[in-house]
N, C-alpha and C positions, 0 to 999 in steps of 0.2 A: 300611390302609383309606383309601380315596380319600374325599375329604372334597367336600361336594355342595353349592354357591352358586348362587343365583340373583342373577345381574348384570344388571339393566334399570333402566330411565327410567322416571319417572311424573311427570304432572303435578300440581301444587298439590294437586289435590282428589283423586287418588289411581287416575286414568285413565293407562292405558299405550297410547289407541289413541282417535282419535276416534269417533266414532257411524258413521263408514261406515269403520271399520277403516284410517283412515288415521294415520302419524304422522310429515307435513309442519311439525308444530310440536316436534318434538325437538329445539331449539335453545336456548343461554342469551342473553341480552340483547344482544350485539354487542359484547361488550369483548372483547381480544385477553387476557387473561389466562387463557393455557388451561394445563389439566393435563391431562395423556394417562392417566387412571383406568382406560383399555382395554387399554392397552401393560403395565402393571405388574402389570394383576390376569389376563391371561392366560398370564403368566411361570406361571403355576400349575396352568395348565389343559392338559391333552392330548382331555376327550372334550366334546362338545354334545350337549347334548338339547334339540328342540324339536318342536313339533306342525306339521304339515302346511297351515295358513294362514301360521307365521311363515316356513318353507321357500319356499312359495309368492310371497310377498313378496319372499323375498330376491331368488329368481333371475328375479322376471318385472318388479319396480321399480327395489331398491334397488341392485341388481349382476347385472343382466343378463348382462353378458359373462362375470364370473369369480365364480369361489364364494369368497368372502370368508374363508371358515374352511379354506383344504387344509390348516393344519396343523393339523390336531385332525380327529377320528375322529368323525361327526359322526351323532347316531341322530336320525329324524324317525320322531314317532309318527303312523302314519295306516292307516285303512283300503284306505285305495287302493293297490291293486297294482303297487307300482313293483320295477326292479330296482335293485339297490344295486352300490355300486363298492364300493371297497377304502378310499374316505376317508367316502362318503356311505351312510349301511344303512338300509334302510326299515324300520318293523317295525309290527306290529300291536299288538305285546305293552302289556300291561298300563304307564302308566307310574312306577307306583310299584312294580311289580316288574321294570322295566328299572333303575333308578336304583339297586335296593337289589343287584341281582346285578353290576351293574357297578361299585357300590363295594368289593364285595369284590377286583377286580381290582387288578393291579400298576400303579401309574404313578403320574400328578400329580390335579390335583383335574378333577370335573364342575360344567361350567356350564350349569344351566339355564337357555335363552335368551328361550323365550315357548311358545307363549302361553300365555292364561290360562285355559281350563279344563286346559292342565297342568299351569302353575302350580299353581292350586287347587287339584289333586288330591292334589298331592306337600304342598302346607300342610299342608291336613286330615291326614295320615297321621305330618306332623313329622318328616320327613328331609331336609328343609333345613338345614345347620350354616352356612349362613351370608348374607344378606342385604345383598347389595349395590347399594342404590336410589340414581340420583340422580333428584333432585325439582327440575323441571323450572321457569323461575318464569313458568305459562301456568295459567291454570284454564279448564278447558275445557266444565265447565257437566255432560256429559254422555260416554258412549261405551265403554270396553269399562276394566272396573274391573280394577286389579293382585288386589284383596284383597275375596274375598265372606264369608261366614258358616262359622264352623268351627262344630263342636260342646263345645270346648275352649278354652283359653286357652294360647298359646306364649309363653311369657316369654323375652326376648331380654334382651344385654348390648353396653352401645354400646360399641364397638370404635375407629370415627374417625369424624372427621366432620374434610371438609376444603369450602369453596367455591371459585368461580370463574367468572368470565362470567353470575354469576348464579346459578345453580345449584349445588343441593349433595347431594353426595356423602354418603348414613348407612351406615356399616358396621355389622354387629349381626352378634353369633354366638349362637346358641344359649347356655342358661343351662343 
């Protein structure tokens, strides 16, 4: 069973995106002491799942030219009528019964990449095993929250916690 993480950035106060859905402040404080938290935790990864604004983003700001993810099998949840290739699949489907039917698949793990009502949807229903935030050092006052209201309580167990440039990396798996 493929094992399902969500790997993003938040700021201070718990925002993954400004008030006009921008995130030109995804950066640590200017010190050169990096760690590559991206290169290590995708050693794991074969499929993406994201929603139809964080897609949108990708290929119309952040990497116009190239699609950032060809290695990984990459599903966007949207209504909108697109056709899919052989690395990118559109779908409509549901996303917590896209997540639950693709873990039962053969390979490495799922990263949940954004956004956040899919995020939230896959919270509420608790098939997240694992939570990989780094916390950004920006408060940004307002704008589109990682984490809204569940009906439940998830109890997590902290896994690692590493900093650098500022910011810090909380691993938490499920309990």
């Amino acid at each position: 069973m493929k094992k399902i993480s969500l790997f993003i950035a938040m700021s201070l106060d718990g925002y993954i995106a400004d008030s006009k859905g921008g995130i030109n402040w995804l950066s640590g404080q200017g010190n050169d002491d990096s760690i590559d938290a991206y290169s290590e935790f995708v050693r794991y990864i074969d499929t993406v799942i994201m929603g139809w604004n964080t897609y949108h983003q990708i290929i119309t700001e952040l990497s116009p030219d190239e699609w950032v993810y060809k290695d990984f099998t990459t599903y966007v949840v949207t209504h909108k009528p697109k056709t899919s290739s052989e690395k990118i699949r559109f779908t409509n489907e549901c996303p917590v019964e896209l997540a639950k039917k693709l873990r039962d698949e053969t390979g490495k793990g799922i990263w949940i990449c954004g956004g956040a009502n899919l995020i939230q949807q896959l919270v509420r229903k608790d098939i997240i095993d694992c939570y990989y935030i780094t916390v950004i050092p920006t408060i940004l006052g307002s704008g589109i929250r990682l984490f809204e209201k569940t009906d439940h309580e998830i109890k997590l167990r902290l896994l690692k916690t590493q900093s650098y440039n500022g910011m810090t990396d909380l691993i938490y798996i499920k309990r």
